[in-house]
C-alpha positions as semicolon CSV with decimal commas, in nm:
position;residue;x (nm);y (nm);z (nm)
1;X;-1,757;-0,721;-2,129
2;X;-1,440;-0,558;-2,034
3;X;-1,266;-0,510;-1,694
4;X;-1,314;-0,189;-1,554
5;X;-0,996;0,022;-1,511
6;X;-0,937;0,070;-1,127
7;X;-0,608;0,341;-1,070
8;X;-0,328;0,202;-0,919
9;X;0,078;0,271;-0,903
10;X;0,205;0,159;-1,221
11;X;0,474;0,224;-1,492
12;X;0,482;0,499;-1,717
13;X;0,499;0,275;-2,014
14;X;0,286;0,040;-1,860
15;X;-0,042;0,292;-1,875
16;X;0,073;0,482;-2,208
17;X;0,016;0,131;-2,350
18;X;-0,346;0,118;-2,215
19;X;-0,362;0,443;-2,373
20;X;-0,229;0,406;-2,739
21;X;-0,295;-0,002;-2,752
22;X;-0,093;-0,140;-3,032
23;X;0,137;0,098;-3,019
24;X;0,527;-0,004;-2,992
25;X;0,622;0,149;-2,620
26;X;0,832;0,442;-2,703
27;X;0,560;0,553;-2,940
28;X;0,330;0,509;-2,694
29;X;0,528;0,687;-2,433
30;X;0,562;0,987;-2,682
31;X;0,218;1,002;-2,750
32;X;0,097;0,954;-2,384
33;X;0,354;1,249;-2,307
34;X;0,230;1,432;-2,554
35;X;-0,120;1,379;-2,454
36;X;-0,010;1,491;-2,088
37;X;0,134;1,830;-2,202
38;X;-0,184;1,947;-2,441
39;X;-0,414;1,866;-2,108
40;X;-0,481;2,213;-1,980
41;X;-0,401;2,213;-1,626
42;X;-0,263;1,824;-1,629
43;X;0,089;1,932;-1,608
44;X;0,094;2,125;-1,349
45;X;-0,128;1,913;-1,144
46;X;0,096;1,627;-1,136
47;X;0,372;1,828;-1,079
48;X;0,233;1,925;-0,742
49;X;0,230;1,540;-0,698
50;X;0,570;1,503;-0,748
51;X;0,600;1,412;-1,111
52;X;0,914;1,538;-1,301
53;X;0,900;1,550;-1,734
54;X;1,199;1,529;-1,753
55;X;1,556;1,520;-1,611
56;X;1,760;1,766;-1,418
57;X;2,068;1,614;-1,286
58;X;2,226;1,874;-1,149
59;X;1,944;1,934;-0,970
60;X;1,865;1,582;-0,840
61;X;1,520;1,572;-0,995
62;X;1,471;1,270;-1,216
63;X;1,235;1,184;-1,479
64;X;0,920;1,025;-1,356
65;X;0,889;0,668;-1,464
66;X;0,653;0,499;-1,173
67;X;0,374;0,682;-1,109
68;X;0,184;0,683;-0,800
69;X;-0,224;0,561;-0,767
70;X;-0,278;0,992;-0,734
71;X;-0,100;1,044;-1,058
72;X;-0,276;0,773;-1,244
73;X;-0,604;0,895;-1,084
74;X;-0,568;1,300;-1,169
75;X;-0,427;1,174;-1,558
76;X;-0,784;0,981;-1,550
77;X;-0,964;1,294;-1,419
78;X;-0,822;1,516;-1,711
79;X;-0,776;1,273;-1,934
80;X;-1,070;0,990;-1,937
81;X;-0,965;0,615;-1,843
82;X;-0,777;0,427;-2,101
């Protein structure tokens, strides 16, 4: 019997490894990435939420690397739990 998956705040890493299990972490992190951007609609969802892809420095937006309970629970909505 396994544990059910409940959504919570959590590294990036940390849930593309629940994802791709197995996987080395930056693979995993590619993958999940990947994964996030071929969701139609996932993107821009978690964008509203506050999640940055990537990097803009001269823009002070960061890359997202802790995401909230809300982003792990819409990436479970589009995506199916890990």
């Amino acid at each position: 019997m396994s544990i059910p998956f409940r959504p919570r705040a959590m590294g990036k890493t940390e849930l593309a490894l629940l994802y791709f299990p197995g996987s080395k972490p930056g693979n995993a992190c590619r993958n999940f990435n990947r994964m996030i951007s071929h969701a139609v609609g996932l993107l821009p969802a978690l964008e509203a939420l506050g999640y940055a892809a990537r990097s803009l420095p001269a823009e002070g937006i960061h890359q997202t690397r802790l995401l909230t309970a809300q982003m792990v629970r819409t990436i479970v909505r589009y995506c199916g739990e890990p």
